[in-house]
C-alpha positions in Angstrom: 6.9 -3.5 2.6 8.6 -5.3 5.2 7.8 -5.5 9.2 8.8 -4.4 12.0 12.8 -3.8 11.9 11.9 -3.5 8.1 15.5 -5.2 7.4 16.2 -7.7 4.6 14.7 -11.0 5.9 11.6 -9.8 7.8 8.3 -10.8 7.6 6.3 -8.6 5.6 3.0 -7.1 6.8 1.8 -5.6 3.4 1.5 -6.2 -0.3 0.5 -3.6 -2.7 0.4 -2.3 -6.3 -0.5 1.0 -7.8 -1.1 2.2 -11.2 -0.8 6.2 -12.0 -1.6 8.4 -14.4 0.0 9.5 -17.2 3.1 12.1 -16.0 2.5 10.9 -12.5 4.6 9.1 -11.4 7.0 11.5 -13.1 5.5 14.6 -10.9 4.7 12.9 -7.6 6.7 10.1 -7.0 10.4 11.4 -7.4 12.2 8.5 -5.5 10.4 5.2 -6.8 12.6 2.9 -3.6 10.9 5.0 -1.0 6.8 4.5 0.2 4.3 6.6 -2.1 3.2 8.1 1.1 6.7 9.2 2.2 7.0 11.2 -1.1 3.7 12.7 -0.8 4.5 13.7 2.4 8.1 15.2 1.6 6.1 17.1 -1.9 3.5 18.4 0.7 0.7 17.3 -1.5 -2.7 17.6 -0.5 -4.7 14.5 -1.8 -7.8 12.9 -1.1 -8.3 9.4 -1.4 -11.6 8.0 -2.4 -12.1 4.3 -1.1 -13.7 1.6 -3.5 -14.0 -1.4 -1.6 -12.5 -2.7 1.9 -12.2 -6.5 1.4 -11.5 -9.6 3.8 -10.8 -12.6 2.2 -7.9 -15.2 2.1 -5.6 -16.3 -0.5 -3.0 -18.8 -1.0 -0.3 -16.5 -2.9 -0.8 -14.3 0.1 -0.3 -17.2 2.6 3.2 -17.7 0.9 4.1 -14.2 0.7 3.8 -13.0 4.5 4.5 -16.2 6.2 0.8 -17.0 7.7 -2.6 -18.0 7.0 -5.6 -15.7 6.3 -7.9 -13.9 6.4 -6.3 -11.0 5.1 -7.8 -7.2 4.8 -7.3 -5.5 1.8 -8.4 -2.1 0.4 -8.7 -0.3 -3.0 -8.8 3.4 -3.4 -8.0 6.3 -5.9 -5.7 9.1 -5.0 -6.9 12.4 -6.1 -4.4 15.8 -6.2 -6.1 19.4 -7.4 -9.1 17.5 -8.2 -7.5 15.0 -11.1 -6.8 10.7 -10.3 -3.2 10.6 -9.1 -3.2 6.9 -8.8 -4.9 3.6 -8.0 -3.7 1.6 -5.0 -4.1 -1.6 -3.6 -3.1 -2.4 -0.2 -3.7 -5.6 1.6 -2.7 -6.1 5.0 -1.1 -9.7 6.7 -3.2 -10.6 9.3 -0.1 -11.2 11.6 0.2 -7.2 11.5 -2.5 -7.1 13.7 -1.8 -9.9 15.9 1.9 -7.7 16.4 0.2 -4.7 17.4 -1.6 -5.8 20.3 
């Protein structure tokens, strides 16, 4: 996911990976180049998201990939829709995200 202007080039502010359940991915995620969230919202899914842990920490991988030192935040969660585990994500956050947004 890349930052603001979002073009080829920019810094990114995010990494993450997911992992869904069988017939998923399939059901609720019908255009794989565009944000989990954005086909959620276009399906007009209710989910709930049950968070595991919300982690600060640094990393040197992560240095490379956005561009800046750490600490980084990062969060793990399971997405939930009619009650069953849609999917696992895990999001961390560049710290340079926040510096942007103030």
């Amino acid at each position: 996911v890349a930052g603001a202007g979002g073009g080829p080039g920019a810094t990114p502010w995010m990494y993450g990976a997911s992992w869904w359940s069988p017939g998923a991915l399939e059901a609720h995620h019908p255009n794989p180049n565009a944000p989990i969230g954005t086909n959620i919202a276009e399906a007009r899914l209710e989910v709930f998201r049950e968070f595991h842990q919300v982690i600060c920490g640094t990393n040197p991988h992560l240095e490379a990939h956005f561009g800046c030192e750490g600490p980084f935040w990062a969060r793990h969660y399971t997405v939930y829709h009619d009650g069953h585990p849609m999917c696992v994500i895990y999001d961390v956050f560049s710290s340079r995200m926040f510096e942007e947004a103030e």
